[in-house]
C-alpha positions in Angstrom: 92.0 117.7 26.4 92.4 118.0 30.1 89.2 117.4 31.8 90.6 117.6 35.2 88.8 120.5 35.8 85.2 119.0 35.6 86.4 116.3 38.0 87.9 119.0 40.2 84.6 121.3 39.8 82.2 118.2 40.4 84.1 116.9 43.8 84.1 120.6 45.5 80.7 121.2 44.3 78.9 117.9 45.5 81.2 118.4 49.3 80.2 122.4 49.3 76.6 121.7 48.6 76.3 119.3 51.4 77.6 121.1 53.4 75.9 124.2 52.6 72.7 122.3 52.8 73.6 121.6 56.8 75.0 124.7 57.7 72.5 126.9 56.1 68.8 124.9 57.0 70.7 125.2 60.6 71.7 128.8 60.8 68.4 129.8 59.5 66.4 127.7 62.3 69.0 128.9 65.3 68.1 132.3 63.5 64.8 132.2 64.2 64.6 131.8 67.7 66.8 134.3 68.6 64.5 137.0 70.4 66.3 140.2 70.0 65.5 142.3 67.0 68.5 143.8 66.9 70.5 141.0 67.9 68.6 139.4 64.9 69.2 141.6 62.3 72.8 141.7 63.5 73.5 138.1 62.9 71.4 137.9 59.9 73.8 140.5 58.1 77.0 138.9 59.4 75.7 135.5 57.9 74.6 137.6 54.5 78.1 139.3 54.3 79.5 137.1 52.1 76.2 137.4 49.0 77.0 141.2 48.2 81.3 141.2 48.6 83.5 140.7 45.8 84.5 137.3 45.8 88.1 138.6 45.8 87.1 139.7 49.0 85.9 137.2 50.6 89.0 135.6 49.4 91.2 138.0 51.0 89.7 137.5 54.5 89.8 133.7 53.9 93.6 133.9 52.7 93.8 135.7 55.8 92.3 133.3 58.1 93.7 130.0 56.3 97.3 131.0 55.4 99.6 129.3 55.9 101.0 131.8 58.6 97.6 133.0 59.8 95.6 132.0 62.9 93.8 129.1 61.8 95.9 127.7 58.9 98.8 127.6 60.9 97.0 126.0 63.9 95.9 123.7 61.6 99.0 122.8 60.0 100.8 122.5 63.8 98.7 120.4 64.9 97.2 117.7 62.1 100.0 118.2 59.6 97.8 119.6 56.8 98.1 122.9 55.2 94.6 124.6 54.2 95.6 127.1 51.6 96.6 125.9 47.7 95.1 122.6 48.5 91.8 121.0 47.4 89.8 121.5 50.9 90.5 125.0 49.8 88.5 124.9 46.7 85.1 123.5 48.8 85.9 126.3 51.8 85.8 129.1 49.2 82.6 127.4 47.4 80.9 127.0 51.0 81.5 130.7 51.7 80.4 132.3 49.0 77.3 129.5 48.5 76.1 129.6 51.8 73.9 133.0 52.3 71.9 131.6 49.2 70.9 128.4 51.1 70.6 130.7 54.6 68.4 133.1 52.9 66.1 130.7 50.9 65.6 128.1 54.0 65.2 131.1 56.2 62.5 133.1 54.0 61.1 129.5 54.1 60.6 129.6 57.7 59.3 132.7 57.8 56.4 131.8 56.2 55.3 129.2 58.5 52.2 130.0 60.8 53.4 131.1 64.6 50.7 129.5 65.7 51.9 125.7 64.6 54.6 126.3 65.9 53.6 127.3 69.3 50.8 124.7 69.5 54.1 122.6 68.6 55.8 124.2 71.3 52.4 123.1 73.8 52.6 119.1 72.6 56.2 119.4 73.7 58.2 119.2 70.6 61.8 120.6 71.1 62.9 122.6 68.7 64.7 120.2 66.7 61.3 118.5 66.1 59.7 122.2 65.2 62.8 121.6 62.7 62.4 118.2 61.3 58.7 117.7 61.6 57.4 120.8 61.0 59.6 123.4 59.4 61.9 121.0 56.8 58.8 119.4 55.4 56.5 122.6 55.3 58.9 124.5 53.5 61.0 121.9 51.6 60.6 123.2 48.1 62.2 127.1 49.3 64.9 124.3 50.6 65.2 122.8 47.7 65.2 125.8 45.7 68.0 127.5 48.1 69.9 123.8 47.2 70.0 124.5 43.9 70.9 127.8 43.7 73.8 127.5 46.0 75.3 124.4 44.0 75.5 126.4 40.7 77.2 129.2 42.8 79.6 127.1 44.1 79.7 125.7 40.4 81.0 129.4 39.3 82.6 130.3 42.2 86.1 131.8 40.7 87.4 134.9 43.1 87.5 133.7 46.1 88.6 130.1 44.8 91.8 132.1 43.0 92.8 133.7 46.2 92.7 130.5 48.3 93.0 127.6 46.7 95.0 129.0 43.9 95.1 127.6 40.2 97.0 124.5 40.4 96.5 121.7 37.3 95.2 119.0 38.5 94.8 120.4 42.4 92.6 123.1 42.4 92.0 124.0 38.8 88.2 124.1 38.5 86.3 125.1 35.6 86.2 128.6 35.8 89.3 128.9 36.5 90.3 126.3 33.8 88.2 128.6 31.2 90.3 132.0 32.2 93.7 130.1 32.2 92.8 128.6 28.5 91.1 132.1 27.3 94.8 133.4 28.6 96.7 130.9 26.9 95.3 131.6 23.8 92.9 128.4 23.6 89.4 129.0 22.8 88.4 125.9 21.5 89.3 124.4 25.1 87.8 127.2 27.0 84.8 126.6 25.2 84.3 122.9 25.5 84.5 124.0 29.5 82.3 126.7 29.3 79.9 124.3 28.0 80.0 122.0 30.5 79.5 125.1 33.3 76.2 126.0 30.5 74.8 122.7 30.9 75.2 121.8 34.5 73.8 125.6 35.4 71.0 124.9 32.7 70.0 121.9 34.0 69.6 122.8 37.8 67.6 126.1 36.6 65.1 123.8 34.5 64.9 121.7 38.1 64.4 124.7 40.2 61.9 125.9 37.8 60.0 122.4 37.7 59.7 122.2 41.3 58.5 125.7 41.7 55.7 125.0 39.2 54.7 121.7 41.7 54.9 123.3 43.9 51.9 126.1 42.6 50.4 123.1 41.6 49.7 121.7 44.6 48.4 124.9 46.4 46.2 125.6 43.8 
């Protein structure tokens, strides 16, 4: 039994998730003090995109951005040596993609719900806005945070489209699990594919039950 995969699954996940994590409580707060409406809602789509595409999709346009003989991938490859595409940095990129709008969205509706009127009595004390950030909005809305967390993780967990068209399915290099249960399922193998499935059942089970404990606290409290 190969369990490369889980190893493989478990590295891009716990890199994409931190990532995620910054990116997204970041783009949500930058987000949020942009002043134009429609400048707003114009961002806030492009940074949504990527929930509601076909991962194959967002594969393509990553393929087409990290090729080897695209833009970026072959600026990267000229000038540090390293070639994006069919390696494992691919498999967190395509994770972070398609993870990301569930941590922007869930951070953001976070922020949303904070009172205006902290925040410009913040504003009058003379906190900058990365103290609004980490004094008042991360604490104040940690649990949509951690919520956003979670969900993204198991995203990234299943991410298998976008991961494919990248990163490719290499044994050993960029097999992860779901791509280790389609390759066993077309191989004929379903006692393997299963024994991966149920690792991907756990892991997703788990960070539900956590997401659902922390929401219950979380009414708890503000009862």
């Amino acid at each position: 039994m190969d369990f490369s995969p889980v190893w493989i699954s478990l590295k891009t996940t716990v890199c994409a998730s931190v990532i995620t994590f910054v990116i997204g409580i970041l783009a949500a707060w930058a987000v949020m003090f942009i002043k134009g409406r429609k400048l707003k809602a114009a961002v806030d789509g492009l940074l949504t995109i990527p929930l509601v595409l076909p991962p194959t999709v967002a594969g393509f346009f990553l393929l087409w951005l990290f090729g080897a003989r695209r833009p970026i991938g072959s600026f990267v490859e000229e000038v540090f040596g390293f070639r994006i595409a069919f390696s494992w940095v691919a498999t967190v990129l395509s994770a972070v993609v398609v993870s990301f709008p569930l941590m922007y969205r869930s951070a953001k509706a976070g922020f949303e719900q904070i009172d205006q009127n902290m925040i410009e009595e913040a504003k009058m004390l003379g906190l900058g806005k990365w103290g609004i950030l980490w004094k008042i909005l991360f604490p104040c809305t940690f649990p949509s945070i951690l919520s956003g967390m979670i969900l993204s993780t198991t995203r990234g967990l299943g991410e298998y489209g976008a991961t494919a068209m990248l990163a490719g399915n290499i044994p050993g290099k960029t097999r992860t699990l779901p791509l280790a249960v389609y390759s066993e399922v077309a191989g004929g193998n379903m006692d393997r594919a299963a024994v991966y499935v149920a690792v991907i059942l756990v892991i997703a089970f788990l960070s539900v039950w956590v997401m659902n404990m922390m929401t219950k606290a979380e009414h708890e409290i503000k009862m």
